[in-house]
C-alpha positions in Angstrom: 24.4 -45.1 11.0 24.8 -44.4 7.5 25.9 -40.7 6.5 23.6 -37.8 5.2 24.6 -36.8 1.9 24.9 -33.0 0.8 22.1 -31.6 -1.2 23.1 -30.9 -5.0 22.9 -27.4 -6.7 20.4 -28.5 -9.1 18.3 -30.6 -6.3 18.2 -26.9 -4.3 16.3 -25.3 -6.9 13.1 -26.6 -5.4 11.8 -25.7 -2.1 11.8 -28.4 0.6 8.6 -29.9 2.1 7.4 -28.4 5.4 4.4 -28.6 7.4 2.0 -31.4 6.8 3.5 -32.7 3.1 6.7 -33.8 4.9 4.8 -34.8 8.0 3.1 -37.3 5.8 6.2 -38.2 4.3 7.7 -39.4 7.5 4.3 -41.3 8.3 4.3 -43.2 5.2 8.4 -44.1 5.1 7.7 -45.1 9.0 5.0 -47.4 8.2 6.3 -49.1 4.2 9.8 -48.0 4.8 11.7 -46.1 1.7 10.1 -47.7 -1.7 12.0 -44.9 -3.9 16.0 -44.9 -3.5 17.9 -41.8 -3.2 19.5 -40.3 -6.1 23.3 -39.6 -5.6 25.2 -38.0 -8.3 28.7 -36.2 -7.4 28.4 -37.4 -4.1 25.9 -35.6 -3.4 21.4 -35.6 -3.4 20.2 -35.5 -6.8 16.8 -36.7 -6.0 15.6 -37.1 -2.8 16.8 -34.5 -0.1 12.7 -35.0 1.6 13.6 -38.4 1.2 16.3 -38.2 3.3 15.2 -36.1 6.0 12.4 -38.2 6.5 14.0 -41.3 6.6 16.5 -39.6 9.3 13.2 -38.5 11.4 11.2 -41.9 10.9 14.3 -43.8 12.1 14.3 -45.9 8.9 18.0 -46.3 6.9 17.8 -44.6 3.5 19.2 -46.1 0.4 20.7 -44.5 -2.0 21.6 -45.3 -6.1 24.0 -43.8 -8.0 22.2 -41.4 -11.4 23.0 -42.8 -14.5 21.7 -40.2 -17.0 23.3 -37.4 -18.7 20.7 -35.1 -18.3 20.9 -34.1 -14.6 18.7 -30.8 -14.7 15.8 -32.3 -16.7 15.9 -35.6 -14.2 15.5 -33.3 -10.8 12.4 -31.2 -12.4 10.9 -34.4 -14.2 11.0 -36.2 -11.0 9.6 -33.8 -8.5 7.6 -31.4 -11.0 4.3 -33.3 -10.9 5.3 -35.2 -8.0 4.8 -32.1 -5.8 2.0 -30.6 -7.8 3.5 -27.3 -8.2 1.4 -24.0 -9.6 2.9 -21.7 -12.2 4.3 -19.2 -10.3 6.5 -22.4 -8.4 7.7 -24.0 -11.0 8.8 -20.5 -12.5 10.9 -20.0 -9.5 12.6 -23.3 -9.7 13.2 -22.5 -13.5 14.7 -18.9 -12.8 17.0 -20.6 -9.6 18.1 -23.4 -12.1 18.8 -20.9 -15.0 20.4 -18.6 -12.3 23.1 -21.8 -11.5 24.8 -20.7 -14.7 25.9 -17.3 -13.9 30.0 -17.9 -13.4 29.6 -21.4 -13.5 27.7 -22.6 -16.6 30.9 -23.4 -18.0 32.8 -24.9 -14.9 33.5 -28.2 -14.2 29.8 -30.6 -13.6 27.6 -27.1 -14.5 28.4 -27.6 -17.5 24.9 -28.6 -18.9 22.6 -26.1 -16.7 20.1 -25.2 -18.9 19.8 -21.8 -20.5 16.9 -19.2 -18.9 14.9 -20.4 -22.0 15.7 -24.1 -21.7 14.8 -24.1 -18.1 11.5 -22.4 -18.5 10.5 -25.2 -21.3 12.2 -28.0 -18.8 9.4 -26.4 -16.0 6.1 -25.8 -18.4 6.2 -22.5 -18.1 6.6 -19.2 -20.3 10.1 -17.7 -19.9 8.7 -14.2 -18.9 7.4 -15.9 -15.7 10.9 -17.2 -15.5 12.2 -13.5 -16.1 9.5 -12.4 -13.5 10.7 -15.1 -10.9 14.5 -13.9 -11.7 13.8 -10.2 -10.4 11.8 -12.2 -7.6 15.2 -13.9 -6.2 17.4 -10.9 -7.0 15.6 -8.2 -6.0 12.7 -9.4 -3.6 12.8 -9.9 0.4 13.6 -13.8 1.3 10.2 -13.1 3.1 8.6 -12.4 -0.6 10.3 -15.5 -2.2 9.1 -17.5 0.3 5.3 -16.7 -0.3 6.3 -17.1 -4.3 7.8 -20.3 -3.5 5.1 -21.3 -1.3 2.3 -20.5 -3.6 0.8 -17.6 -2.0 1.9 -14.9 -4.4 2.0 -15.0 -8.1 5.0 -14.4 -9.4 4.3 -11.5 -12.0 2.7 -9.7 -8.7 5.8 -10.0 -7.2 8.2 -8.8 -9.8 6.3 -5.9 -9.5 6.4 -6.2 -5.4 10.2 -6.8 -5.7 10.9 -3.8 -7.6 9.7 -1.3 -4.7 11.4 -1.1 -1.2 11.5 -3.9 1.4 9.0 -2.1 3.5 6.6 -2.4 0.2 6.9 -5.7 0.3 6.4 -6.1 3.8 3.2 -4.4 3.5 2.3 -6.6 0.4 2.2 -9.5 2.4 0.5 -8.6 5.2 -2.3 -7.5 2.9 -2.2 -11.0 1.3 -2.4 -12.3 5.3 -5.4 -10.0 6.0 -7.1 -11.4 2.3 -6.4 -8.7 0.4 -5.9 -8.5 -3.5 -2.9 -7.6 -4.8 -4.5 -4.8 -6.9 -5.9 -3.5 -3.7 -2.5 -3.5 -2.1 -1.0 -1.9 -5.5 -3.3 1.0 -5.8 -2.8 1.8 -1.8 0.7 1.6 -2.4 0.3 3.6 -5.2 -1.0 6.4 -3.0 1.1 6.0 0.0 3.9 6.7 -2.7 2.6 9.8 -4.7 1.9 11.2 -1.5 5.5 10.9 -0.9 6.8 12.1 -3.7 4.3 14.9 -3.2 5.9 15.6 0.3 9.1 15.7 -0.8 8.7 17.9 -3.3 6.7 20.6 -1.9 8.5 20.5 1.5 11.7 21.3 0.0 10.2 24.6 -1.4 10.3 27.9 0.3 7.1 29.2 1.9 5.2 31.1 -0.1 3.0 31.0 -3.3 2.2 27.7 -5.3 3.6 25.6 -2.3 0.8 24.0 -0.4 -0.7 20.4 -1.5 -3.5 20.4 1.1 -5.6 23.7 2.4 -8.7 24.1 4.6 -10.3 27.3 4.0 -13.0 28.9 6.1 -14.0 31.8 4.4 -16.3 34.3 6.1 -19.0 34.1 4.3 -22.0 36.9 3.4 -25.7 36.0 5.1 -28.3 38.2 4.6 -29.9 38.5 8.3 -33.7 38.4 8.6 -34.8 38.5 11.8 -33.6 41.7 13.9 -33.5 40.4 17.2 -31.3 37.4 16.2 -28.1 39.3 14.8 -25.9 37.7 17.5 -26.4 34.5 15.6 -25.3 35.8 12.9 -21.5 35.8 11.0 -21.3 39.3 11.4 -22.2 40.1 14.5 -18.3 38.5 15.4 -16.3 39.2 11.8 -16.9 41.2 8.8 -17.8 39.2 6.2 -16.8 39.6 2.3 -18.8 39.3 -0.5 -18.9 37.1 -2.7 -16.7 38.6 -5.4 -14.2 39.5 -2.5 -14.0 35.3 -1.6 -13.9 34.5 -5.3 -11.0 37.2 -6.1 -9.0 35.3 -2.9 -5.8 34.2 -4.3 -6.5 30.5 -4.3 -4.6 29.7 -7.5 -1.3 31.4 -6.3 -1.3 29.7 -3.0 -1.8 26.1 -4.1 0.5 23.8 -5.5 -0.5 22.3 -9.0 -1.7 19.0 -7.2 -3.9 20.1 -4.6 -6.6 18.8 -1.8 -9.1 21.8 -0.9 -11.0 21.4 2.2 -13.8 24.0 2.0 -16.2 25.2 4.9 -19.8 25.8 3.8 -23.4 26.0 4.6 -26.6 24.2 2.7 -28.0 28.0 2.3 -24.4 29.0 0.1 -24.3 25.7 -2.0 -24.7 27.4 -5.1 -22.6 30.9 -4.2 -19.8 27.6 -3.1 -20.0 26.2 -6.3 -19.2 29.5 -7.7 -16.3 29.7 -5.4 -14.9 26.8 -7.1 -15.1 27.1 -10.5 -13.4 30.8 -9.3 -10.8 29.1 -7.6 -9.9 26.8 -10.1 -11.0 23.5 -8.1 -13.5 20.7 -9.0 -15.7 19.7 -6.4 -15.0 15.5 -5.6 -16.7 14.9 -2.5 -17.3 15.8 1.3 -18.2 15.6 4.8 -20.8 16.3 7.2 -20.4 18.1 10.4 -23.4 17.1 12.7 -23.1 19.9 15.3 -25.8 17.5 17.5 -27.8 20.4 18.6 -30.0 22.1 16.4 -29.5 25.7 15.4 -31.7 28.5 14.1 -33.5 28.7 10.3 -36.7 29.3 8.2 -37.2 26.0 6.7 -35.3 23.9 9.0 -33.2 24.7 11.8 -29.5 24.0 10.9 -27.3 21.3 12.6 -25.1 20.7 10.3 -22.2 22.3 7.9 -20.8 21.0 5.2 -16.7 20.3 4.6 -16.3 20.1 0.5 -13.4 18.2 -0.5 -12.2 19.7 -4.3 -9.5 19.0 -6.4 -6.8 20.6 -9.1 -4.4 18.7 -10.6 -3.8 15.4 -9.3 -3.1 14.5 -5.7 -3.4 11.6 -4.5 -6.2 9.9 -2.7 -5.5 9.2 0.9 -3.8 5.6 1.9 -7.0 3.3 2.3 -6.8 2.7 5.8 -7.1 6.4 6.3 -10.1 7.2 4.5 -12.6 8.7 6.9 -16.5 8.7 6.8 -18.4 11.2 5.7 -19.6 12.3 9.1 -18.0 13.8 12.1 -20.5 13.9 15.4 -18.6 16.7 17.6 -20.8 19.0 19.7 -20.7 22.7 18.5 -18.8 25.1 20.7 -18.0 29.0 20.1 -19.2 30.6 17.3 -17.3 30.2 13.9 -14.9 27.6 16.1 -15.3 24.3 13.5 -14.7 21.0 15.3 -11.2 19.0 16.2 -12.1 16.2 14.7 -11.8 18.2 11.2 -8.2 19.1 12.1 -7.4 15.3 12.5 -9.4 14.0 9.8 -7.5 16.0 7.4 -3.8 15.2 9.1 -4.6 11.5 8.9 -5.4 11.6 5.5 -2.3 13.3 4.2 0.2 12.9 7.4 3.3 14.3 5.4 1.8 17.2 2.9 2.4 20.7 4.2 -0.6 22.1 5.1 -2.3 25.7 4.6 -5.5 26.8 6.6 -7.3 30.6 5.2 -9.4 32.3 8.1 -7.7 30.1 10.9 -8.9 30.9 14.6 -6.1 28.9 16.3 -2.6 28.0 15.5 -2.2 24.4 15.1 1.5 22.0 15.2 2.3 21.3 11.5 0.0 23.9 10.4 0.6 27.3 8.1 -1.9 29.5 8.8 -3.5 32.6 7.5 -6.1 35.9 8.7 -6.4 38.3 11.3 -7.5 35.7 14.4 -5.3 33.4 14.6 -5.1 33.2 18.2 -9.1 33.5 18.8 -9.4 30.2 20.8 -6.0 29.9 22.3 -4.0 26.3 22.3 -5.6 23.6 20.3 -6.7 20.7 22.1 -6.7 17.6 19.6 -9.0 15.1 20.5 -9.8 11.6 18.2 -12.3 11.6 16.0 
């Protein structure tokens, strides 16, 4: 049986067939037998390693001619460039891997003529900063990342930028490109993930105390003006003393937050505009919220309440929550005790920013990875956390 040559250097900077391509390969060589000879040049494959492998798995003999030329590089990408119908990003890999031959051996013995990084990109009909793209690519990305570069399903400037970040990154890149996912959708979650990170880091690793927290969930016991006489045990303070308005705008918000910081503010429809107030006090700008539906209906003189409202406000910057953990705008939790706000808040807010150190004003309850602050703490005993 005649011998399997080695695979040249150059003939390795392109990817081998796999899957169907080579499956047709071997069908065709197994019915018209091998019509294109195998390159050999230093005794090893120049041209031809699919060749080879599917004349081994067709049970057809390859043959084999010696190369002639001088040019060895520009022979192996002119005969399997447009033969394999590679994209950009492709041939910019095979252009970077044949550029990368050089480094400590350009000069050596039969690498003598590898192309330069420029030279190769013109040899594959592409710019060199795609080949400078595919470089960082091979040096710096997961074999898992090249693969999908070499394969075609990641462009290569996306994965520079992929390849620059931690393997785990990259891991996540691809299984956002397996779930049909853009890459900019991928990049700005990352982007998140990351500055909520950084954002962990750098507040855990303060002491407790003023300008530290990067998320807080204030309750403030608001003022309401009671009406009805015979209804004061529905009221806020029938079960806490309430504070004006000036008292919650004089709260120390500013000194407690870090510069980049989530509020999370408790509020009723009647108090929109005092909560607004609040706010602008505070030093926060309002972004969004939620809706509580308490899912039985309270008391009122236009309409009777069942719901409250969870503001979300801003300073600084923070970052938005990782994608997947963006929650809707509702939560459905039956009300219990008075004042007592529902679970699904608590776990809302910790899935949103899973590593930031958390402050809560006005807590009732002491809750794992929780600071807390006010005078009932340990109102409603051990917190039961339920999904939401």
């Amino acid at each position: 049986m005649t011998p399997a040559y080695k695979f040249h250097p150059l003939a390795n900077v392109l990817p081998l067939s796999e899957g169907a391509e080579f499956d047709r390969l071997v069908a065709d060589i197994a019915e018209h037998g091998l019509l294109n000879p195998i390159t050999v040049h230093d005794e090893m494959i120049l041209d031809g390693r699919n060749r080879q492998r599917a004349c081994h798995a067709a049970g057809v003999a390859p043959s084999y001619v010696p190369y002639k030329g001088k040019e060895p590089a520009a022979f192996v990408l002119s005969q399997n460039l447009a033969r394999r119908h590679l994209g950009l990003s492709e041939r910019a890999m095979v252009a970077a891997r044949l550029a990368m031959l050089k480094d400590g051996q350009r000069q050596v013995g039969n690498f003598a003529q590898v192309p330069t990084q420029q030279q190769a990109a013109q040899l594959a009909g592409v710019s060199e900063r795609s080949v400078k793209s595919a470089r960082v690519v091979l040096q710096q990305g997961t074999p898992e990342l090249q693969e999908a570069v070499i394969r075609g399903r990641v462009a290569v400037h996306h994965a520079e930028k992929a390849a620059r970040e931690s393997p785990e990154a990259q891991a996540e890149l691809l299984a956002a490109v397996d779930a049909g996912r853009t890459f900019q959708s991928w990049q700005s979650n990352y982007g998140r993930k990351k500055r909520a990170t950084d954002l962990a880091a750098t507040t855990k690793a303060m002491p407790v105390g003023e300008g530290r927290w990067p998320v807080i969930l204030a309750d403030p016991p608001w003022p309401f003006e009671v009406y009805a006489p015979n209804k004061q045990v529905s009221y806020p303070a029938y079960h806490y003393p309430p504070l004006s308005l000036a008292e919650i705008k004089a709260l120390p918000l500013a000194k407690l937050a870090f510069k980049d910081c989530v509020l999370f503010l408790w509020t009723t429809v009647p108090l929109w505009r005092e909560t607004f107030e609040v706010l602008d006090a505070w030093g926060f700008e309002y972004q969004s919220g939620l809706v509580w539906d308490k899912e039985i209906p309270g008391l009122g003189y236009w309409v009777r309440g069942q719901h409250e409202l969870l503001l979300i406000a801003t300073r600084g910057k923070p970052p938005f929550p990782a994608t997947e953990n963006v929650p809707a705008s509702v939560i459905r939790e039956r009300r219990r005790e008075h004042s007592r706000k529902p679970e699904a808040a608590y776990t809302i807010i910790e899935r949103m920013f899973p590593d930031l150190p958390k402050l809560e004003l006005f807590a009732r309850q002491r809750r794992p990875g929780w600071d807390v602050w006010g005078n009932e703490t340990d109102k409603f005993g051990n917190v039961q956390v339920v999904a939401s």
